[in-house]
MARMAR-61905 format. One record per atom (N, C-alpha, C): residue in three letters; x, y, z. Coordinates in steps of 0.1 Angstrom, whole numbers, padded with zeros to 4 digits, always signed. Layout:
BEGIN
ALAXYZ
...
END
This chain:
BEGIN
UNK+0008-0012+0000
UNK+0000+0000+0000
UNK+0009+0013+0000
UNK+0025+0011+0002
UNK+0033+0024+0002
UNK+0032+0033-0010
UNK+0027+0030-0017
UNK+0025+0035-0032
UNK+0012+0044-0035
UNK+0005+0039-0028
UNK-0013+0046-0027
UNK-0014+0055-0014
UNK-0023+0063-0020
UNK-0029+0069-0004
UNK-0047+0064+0000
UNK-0044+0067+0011
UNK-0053+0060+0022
UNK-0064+0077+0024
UNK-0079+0077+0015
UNK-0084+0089+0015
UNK-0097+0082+0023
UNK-0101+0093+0032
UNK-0109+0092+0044
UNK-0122+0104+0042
UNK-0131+0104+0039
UNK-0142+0108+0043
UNK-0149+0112+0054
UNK-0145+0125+0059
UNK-0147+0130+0071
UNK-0162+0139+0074
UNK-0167+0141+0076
UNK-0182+0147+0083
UNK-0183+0154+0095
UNK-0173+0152+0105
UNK-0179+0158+0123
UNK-0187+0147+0126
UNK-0197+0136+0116
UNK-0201+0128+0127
UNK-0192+0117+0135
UNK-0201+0112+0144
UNK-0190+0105+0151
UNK-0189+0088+0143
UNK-0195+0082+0130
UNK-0199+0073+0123
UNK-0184+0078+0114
UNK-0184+0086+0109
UNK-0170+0092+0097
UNK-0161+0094+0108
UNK-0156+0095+0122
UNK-0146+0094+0130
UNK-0142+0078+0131
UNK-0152+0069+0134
UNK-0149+0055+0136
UNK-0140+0054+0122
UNK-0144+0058+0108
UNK-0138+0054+0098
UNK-0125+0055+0098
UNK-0124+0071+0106
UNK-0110+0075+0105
UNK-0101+0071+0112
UNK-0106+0066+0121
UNK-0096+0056+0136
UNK-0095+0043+0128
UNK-0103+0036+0118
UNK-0098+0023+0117
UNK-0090+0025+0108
UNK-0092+0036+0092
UNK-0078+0032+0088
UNK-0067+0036+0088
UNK-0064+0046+0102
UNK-0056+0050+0107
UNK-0049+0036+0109
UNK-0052+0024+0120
UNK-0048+0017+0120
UNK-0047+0005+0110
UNK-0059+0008+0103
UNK-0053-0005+0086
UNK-0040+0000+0079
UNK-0038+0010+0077
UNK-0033+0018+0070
UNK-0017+0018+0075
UNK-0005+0016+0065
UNK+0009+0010+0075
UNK+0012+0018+0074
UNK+0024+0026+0084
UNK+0028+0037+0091
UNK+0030+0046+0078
UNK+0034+0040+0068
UNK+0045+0044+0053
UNK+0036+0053+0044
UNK+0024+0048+0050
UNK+0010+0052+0037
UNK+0004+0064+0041
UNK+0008+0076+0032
UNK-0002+0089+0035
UNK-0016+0087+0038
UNK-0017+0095+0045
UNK-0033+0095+0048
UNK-0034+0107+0049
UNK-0049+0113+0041
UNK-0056+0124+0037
UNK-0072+0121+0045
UNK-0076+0130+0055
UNK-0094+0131+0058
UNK-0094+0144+0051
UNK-0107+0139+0045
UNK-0112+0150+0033
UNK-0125+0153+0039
UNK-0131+0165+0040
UNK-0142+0171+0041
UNK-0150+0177+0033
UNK-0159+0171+0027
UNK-0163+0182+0015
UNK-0186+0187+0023
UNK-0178+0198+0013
UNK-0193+0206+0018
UNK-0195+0212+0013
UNK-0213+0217+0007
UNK-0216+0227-0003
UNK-0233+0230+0002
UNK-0236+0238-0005
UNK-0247+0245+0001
UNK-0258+0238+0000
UNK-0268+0237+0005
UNK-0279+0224+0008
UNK-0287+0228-0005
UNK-0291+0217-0009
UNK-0303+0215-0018
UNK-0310+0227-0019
UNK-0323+0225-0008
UNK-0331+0232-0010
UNK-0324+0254-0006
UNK-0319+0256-0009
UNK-0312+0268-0004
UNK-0313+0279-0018
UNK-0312+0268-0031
UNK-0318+0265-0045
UNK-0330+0274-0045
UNK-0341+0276-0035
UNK-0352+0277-0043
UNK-0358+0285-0033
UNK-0366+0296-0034
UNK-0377+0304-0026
UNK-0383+0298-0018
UNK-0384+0302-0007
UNK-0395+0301+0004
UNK-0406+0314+0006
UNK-0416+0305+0007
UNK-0428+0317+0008
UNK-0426+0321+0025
UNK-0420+0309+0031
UNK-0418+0316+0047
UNK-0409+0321+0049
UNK-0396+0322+0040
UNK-0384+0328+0044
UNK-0375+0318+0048
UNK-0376+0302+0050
UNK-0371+0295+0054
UNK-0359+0298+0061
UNK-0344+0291+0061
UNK-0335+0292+0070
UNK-0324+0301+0063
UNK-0320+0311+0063
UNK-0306+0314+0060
UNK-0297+0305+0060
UNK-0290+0309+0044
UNK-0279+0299+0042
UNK-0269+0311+0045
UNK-0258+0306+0053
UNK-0245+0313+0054
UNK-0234+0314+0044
UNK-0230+0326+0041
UNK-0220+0325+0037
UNK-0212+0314+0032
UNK-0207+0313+0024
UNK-0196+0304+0015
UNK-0185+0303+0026
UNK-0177+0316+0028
UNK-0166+0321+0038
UNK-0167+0310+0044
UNK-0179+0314+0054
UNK-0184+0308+0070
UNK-0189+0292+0067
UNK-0191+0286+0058
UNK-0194+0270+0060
UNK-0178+0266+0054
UNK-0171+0274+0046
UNK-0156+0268+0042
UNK-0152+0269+0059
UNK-0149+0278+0067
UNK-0139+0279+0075
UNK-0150+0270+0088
UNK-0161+0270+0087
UNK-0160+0255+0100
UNK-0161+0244+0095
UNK-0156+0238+0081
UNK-0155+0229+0076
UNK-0140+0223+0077
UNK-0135+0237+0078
UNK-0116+0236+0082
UNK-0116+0231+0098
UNK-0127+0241+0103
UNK-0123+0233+0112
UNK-0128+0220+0127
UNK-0139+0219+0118
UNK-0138+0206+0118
UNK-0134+0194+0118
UNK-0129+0196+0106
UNK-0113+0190+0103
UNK-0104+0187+0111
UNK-0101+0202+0113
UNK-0086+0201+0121
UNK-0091+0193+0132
UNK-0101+0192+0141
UNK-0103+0186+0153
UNK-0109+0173+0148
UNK-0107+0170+0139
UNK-0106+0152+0136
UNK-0097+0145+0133
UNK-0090+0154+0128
UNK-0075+0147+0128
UNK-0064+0148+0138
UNK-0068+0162+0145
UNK-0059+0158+0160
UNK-0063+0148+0169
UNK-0073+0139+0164
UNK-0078+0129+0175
UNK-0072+0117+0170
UNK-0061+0119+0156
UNK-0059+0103+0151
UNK-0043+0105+0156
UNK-0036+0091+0160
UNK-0026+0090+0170
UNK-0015+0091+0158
UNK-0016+0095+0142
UNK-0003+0093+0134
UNK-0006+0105+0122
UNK+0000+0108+0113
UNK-0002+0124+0104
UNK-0009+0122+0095
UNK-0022+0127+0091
UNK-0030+0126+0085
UNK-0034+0142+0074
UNK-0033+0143+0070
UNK-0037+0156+0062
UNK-0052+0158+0058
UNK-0050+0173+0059
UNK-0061+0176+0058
UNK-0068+0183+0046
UNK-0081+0179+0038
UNK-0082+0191+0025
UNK-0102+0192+0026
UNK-0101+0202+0026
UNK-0114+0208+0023
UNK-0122+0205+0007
UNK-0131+0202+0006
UNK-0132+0205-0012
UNK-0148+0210-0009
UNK-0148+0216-0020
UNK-0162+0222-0021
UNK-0168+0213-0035
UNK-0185+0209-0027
UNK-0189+0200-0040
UNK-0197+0189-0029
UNK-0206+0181-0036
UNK-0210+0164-0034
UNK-0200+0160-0028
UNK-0201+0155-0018
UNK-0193+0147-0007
UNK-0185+0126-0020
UNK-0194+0122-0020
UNK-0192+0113-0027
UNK-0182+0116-0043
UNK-0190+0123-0048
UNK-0186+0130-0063
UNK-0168+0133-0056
UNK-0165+0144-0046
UNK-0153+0149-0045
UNK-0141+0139-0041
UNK-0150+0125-0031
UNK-0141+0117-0027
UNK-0134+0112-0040
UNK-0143+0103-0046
UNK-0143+0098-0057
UNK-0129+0103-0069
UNK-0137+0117-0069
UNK-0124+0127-0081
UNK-0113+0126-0071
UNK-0108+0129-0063
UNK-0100+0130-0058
UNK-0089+0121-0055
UNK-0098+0107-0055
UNK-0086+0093-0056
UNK-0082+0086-0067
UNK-0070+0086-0066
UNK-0067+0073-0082
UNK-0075+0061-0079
UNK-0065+0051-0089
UNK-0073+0038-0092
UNK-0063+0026-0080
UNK-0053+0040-0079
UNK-0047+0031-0069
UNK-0049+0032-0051
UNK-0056+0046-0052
UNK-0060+0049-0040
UNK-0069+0042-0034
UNK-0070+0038-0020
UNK-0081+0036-0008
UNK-0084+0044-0006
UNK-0102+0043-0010
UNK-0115+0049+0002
UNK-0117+0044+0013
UNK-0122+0051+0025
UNK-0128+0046+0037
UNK-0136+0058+0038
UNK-0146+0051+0039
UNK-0161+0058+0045
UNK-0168+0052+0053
UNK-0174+0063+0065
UNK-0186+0053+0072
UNK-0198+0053+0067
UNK-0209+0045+0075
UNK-0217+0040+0070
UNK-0231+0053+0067
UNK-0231+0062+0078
UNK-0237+0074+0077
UNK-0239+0081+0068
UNK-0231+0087+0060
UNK-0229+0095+0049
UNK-0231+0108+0055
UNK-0232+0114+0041
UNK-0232+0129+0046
UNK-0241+0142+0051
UNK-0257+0136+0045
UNK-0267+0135+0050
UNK-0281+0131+0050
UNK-0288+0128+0058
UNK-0300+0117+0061
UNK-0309+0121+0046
UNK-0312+0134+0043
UNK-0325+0132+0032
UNK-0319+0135+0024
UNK-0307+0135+0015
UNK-0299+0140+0004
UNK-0296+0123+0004
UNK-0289+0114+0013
UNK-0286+0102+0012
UNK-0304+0091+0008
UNK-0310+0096+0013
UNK-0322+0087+0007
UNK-0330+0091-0007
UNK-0328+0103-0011
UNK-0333+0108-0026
UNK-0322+0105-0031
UNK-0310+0103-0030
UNK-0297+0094-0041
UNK-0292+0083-0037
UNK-0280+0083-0035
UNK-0273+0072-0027
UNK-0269+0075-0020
UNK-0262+0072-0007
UNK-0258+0074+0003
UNK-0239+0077-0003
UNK-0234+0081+0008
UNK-0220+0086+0002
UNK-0212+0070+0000
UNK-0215+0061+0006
UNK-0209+0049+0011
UNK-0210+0042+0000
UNK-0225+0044-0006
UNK-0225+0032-0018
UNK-0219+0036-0030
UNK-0223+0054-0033
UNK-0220+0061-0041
UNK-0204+0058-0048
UNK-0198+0058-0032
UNK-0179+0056-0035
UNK-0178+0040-0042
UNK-0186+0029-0034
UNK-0183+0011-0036
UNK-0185+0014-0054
UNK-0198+0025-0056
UNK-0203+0016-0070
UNK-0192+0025-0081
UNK-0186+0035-0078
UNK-0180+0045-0091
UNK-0168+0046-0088
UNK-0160+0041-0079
UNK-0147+0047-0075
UNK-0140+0041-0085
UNK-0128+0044-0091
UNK-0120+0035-0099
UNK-0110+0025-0091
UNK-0107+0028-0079
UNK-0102+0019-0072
UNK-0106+0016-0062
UNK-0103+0008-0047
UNK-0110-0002-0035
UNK-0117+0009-0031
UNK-0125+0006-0019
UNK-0135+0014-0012
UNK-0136+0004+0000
UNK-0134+0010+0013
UNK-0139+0000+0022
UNK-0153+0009+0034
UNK-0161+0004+0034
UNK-0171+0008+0044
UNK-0169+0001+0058
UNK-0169+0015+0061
UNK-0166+0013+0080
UNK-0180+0010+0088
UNK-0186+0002+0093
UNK-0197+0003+0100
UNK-0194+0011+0116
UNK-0205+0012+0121
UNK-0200+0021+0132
UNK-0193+0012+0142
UNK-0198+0001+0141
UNK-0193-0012+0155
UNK-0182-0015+0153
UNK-0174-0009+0144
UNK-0159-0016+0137
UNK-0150-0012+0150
UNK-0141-0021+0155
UNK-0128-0018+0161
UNK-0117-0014+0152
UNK-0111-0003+0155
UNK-0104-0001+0146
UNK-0086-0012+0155
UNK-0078-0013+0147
UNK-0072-0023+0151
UNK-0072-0042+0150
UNK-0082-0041+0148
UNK-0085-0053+0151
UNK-0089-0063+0139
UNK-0080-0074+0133
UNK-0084-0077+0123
UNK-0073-0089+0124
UNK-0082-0096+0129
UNK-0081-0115+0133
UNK-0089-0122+0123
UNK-0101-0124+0118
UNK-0107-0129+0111
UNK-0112-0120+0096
UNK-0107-0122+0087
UNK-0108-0121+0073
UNK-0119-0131+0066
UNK-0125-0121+0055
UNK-0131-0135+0049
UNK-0135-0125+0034
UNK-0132-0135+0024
UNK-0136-0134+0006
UNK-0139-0140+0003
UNK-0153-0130-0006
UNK-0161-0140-0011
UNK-0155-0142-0027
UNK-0158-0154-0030
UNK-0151-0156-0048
UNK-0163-0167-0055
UNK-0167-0158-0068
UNK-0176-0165-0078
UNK-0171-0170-0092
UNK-0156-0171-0091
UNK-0148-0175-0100
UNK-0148-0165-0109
UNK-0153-0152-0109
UNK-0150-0143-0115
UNK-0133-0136-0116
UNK-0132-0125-0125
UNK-0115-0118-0122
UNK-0119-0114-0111
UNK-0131-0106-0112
UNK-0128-0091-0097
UNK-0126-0103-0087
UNK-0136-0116-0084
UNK-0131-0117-0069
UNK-0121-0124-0067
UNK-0108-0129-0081
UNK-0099-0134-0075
UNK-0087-0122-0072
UNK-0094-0108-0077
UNK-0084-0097-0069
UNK-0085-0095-0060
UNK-0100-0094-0057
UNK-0103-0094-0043
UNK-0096-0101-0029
UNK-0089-0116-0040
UNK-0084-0123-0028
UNK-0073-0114-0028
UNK-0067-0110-0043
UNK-0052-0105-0041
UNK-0050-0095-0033
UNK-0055-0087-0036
UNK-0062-0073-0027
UNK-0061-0080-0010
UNK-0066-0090-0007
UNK-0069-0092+0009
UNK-0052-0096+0010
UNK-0048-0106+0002
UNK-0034-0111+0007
UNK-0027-0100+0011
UNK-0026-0089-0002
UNK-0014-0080+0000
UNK-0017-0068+0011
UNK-0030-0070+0015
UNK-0030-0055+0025
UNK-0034-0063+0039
UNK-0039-0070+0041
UNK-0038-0076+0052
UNK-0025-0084+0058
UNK-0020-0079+0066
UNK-0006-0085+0072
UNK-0003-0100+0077
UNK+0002-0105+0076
UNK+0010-0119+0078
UNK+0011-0118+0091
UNK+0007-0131+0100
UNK+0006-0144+0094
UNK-0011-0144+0094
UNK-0018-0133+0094
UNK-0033-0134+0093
UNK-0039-0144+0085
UNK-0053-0155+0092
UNK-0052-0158+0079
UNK-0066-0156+0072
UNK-0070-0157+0058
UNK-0077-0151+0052
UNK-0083-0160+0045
UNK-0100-0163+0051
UNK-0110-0175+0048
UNK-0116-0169+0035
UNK-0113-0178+0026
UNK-0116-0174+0014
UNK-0135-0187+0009
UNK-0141-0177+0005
UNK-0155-0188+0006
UNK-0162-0189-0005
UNK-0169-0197-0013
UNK-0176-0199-0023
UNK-0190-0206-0019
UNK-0200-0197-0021
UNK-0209-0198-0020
UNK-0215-0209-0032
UNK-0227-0220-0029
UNK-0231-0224-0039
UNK-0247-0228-0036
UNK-0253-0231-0041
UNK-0270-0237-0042
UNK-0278-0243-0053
UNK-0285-0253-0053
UNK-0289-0255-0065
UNK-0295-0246-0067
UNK-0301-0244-0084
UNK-0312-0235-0088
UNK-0323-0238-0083
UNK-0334-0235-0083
UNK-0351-0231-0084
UNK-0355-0237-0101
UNK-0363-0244-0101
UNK-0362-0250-0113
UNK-0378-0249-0116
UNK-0387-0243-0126
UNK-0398-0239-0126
UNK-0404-0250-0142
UNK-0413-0255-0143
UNK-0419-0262-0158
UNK-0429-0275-0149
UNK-0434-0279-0160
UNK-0445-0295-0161
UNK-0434-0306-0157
UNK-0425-0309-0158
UNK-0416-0318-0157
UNK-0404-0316-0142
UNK-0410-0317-0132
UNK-0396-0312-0127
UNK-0382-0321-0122
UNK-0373-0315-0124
UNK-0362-0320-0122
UNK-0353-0318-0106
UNK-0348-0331-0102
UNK-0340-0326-0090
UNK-0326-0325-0096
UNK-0319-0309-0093
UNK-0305-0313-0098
UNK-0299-0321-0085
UNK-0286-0325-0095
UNK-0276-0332-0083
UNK-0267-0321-0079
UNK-0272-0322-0065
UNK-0264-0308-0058
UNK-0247-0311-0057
UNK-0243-0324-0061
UNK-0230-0328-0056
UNK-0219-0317-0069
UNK-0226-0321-0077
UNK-0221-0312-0090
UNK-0219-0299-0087
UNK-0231-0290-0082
UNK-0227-0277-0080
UNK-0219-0270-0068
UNK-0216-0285-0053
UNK-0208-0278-0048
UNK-0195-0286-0056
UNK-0195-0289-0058
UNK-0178-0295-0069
UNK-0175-0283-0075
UNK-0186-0279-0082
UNK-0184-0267-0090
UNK-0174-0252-0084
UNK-0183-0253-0071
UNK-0173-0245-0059
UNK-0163-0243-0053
UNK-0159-0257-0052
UNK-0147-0264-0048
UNK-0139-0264-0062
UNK-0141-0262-0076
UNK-0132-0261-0088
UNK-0128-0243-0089
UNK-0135-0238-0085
UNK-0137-0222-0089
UNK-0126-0218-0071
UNK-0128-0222-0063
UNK-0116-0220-0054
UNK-0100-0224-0056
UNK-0101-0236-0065
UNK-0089-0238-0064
UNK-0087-0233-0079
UNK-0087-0225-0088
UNK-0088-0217-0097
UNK-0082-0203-0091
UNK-0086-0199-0079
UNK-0081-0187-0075
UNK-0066-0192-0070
UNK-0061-0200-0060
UNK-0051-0204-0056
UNK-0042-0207-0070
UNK-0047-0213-0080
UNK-0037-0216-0091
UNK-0033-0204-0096
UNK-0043-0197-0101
UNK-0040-0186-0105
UNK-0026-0174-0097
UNK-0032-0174-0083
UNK-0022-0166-0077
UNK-0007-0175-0075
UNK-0007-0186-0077
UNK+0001-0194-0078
UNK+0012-0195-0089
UNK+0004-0189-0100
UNK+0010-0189-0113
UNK+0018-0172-0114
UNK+0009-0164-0103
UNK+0019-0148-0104
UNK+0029-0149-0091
UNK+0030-0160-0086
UNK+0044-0163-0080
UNK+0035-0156-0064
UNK+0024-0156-0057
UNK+0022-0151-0047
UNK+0019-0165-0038
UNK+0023-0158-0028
UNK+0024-0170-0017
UNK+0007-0172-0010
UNK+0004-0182-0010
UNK-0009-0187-0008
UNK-0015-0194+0003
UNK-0002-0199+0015
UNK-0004-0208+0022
UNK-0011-0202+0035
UNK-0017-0190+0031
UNK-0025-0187+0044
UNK-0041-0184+0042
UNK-0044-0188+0030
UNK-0056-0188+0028
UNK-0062-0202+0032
UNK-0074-0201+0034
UNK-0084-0218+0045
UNK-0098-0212+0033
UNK-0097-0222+0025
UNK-0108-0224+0015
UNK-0119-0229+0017
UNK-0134-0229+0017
UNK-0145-0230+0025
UNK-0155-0232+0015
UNK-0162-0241+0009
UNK-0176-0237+0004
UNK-0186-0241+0015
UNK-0198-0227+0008
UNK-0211-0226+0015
UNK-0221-0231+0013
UNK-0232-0238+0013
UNK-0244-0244+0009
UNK-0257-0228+0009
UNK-0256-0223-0002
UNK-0263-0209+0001
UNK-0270-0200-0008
UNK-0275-0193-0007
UNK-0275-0177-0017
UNK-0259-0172-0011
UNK-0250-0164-0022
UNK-0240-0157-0013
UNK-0240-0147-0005
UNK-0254-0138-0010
UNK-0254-0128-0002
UNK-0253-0131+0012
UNK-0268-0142+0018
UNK-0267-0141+0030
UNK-0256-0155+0039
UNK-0249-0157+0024
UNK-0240-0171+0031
UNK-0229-0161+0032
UNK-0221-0145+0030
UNK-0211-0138+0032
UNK-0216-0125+0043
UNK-0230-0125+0043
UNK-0237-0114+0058
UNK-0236-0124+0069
UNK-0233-0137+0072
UNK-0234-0143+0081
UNK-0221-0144+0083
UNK-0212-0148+0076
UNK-0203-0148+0075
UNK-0192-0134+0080
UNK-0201-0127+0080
UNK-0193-0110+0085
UNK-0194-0105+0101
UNK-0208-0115+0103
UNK-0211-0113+0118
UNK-0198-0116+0128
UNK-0189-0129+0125
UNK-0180-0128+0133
UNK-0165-0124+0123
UNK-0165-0111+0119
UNK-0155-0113+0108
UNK-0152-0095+0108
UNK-0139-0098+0108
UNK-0132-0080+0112
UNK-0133-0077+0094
UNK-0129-0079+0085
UNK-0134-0075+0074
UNK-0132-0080+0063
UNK-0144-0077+0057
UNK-0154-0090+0046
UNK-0145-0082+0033
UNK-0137-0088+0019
UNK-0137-0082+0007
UNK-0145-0092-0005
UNK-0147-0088-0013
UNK-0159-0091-0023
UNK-0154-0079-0034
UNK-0153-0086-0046
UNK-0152-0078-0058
UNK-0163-0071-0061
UNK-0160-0062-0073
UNK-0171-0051-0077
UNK-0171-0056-0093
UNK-0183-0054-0101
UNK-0185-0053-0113
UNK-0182-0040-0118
UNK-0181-0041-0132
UNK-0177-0027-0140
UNK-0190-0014-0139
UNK-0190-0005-0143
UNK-0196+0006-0145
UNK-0210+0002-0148
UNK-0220+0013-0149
UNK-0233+0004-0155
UNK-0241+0020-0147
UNK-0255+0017-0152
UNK-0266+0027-0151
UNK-0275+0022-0140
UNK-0274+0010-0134
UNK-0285+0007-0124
UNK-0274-0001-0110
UNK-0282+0001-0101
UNK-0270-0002-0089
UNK-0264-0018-0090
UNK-0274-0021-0088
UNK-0270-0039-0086
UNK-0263-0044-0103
UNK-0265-0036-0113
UNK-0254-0041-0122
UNK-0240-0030-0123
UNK-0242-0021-0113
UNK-0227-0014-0114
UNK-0220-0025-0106
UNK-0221-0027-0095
UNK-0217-0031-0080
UNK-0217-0049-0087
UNK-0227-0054-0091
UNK-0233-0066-0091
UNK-0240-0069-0076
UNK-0251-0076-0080
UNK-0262-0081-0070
UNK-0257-0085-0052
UNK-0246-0088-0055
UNK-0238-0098-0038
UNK-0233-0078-0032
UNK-0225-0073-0040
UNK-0221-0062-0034
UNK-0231-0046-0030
UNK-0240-0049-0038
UNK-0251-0037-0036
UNK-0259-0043-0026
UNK-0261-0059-0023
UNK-0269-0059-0011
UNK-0258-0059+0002
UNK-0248-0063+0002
UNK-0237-0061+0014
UNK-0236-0046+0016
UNK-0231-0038+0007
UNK-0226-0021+0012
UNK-0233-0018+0019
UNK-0250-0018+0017
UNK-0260-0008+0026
UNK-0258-0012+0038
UNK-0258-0023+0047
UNK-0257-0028+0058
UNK-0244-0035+0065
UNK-0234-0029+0061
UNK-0220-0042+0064
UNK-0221-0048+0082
UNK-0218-0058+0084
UNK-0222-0059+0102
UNK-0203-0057+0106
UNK-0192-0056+0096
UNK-0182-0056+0094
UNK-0177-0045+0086
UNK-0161-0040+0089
UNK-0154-0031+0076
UNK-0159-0039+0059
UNK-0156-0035+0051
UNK-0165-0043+0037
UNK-0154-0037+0029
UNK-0146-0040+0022
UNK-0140-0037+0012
UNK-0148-0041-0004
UNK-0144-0031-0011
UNK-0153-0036-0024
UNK-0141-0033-0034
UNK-0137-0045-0037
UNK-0120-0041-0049
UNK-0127-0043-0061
UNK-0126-0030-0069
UNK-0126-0030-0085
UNK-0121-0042-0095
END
């Protein structure tokens, strides 16, 4: 990770502080870290009120308690973190602001309650568009603490980066439960058929050791991964799976116009609720 920066999504709430205490400590001594604050004038501020509604302040006066806000969130993190203001969509600015090689961390909150339910929240906004990782902090996260790992893999590319992604940022000798979810189909007609379930967890058990060969073949060391299939849907065979689990990664699909095909279906139902940190690798 010495090569990337570690960009943090800051707010004043105390949901975007948890974020910034854990990747304070995910984050290795070597790796910049930036809390970014971004802020811009509310929606409705746009448009007349017959009652006069609330005065919006000054530009000046929401930039400078935005600074400093700031500043008193980063004196609370125990290593140097920098600080930048941007003006704009909270999501939109994180987003612009990181490469493909940078980490996001965001909490689960966003930036705010009715601007996050008429769009998307800042959290998903970063998982589904970022060009590179994104990890969602829930509020219950210990920051520090990261004993049990777990990826999920559908034999696709994203999730065998996902594993790569866990190998190389999670530290040694951690080890990292890698799991493949499987179930027979639902089979609907006049005729019905039982499949042989033995086939489709075989199938699961071929698609894990596909990720091991593979990483095998770019020369990375693999002996600390513990390979697992699940008898399941994955969504809720990797949300169960998070309940006792410091943090869950899962690949992301490419770009797209509707959520569950930017993200794909496993990762748009995970972001909204992680019971764990949630990484989402591109």
């Amino acid at each position: 990770m010495t090569d990337s920066t570690v960009i943090v999504g800051v707010d004043g709430s105390p949901e975007s502080m948890v974020a910034l205490h854990w990747a304070a400590k995910f984050a290795p001594a070597d790796t910049p870290m930036v809390a970014v604050r971004a802020w811009d004038f509310p929606v409705w501020s746009a448009f007349p009120s017959p009652l006069g509604g609330y005065p919006v302040p000054p530009a000046e006066e929401m930039q400078e308690v935005a600074v400093e806000q700031l500043a008193t969130a980063v004196e609370l993190v125990d290593r140097p973190v920098a600080a930048e203001v941007i003006r704009g969509e909270p999501a939109t600015s994180l987003i612009s602001r990181a490469g493909v090689d940078d980490l996001i961390v965001v909490g689960t909150r966003g930036f705010g309650a009715v601007r996050d339910w008429l769009m998307a929240s800042v959290s998903t906004s970063c998982a589904a568009h970022a060009e590179g990782p994104v990890v969602v902090v829930p509020a219950s996260a210990e920051a520090g603490k990261l004993d049990h790992v777990v990826v999920g893999v559908d034999g696709s590319e994203n999730s065998h980066r996902a594993v790569r992604w866990a190998l190389e940022h999670v530290p040694a000798p951690t080890p990292i439960r890698v799991i493949a979810a499987w179930d027979t189909p639902v089979l609907y007609g006049y005729d019905p058929m039982v499949p042989d379930s033995a086939a489709y967890e075989e199938a699961a058990r071929k698609r894990l050791e596909e990720v091991c060969d593979a990483l095998g073949k770019a020369e990375i060391d693999c002996s600390r991964l513990e390979t697992l299939t699940v008898r399941g849907d994955p969504r809720a065979a990797l949300s169960h799976e998070s309940e006792q689990a410091d943090l869950l990664v899962i690949g992301s699909q490419g770009h797209g116009g509707i959520l569950h095909l930017v993200m794909g279906s496993v990762a748009a139902s995970l972001v909204h609720s992680p019971k764990c940190p949630l990484a989402v690798v591109r």
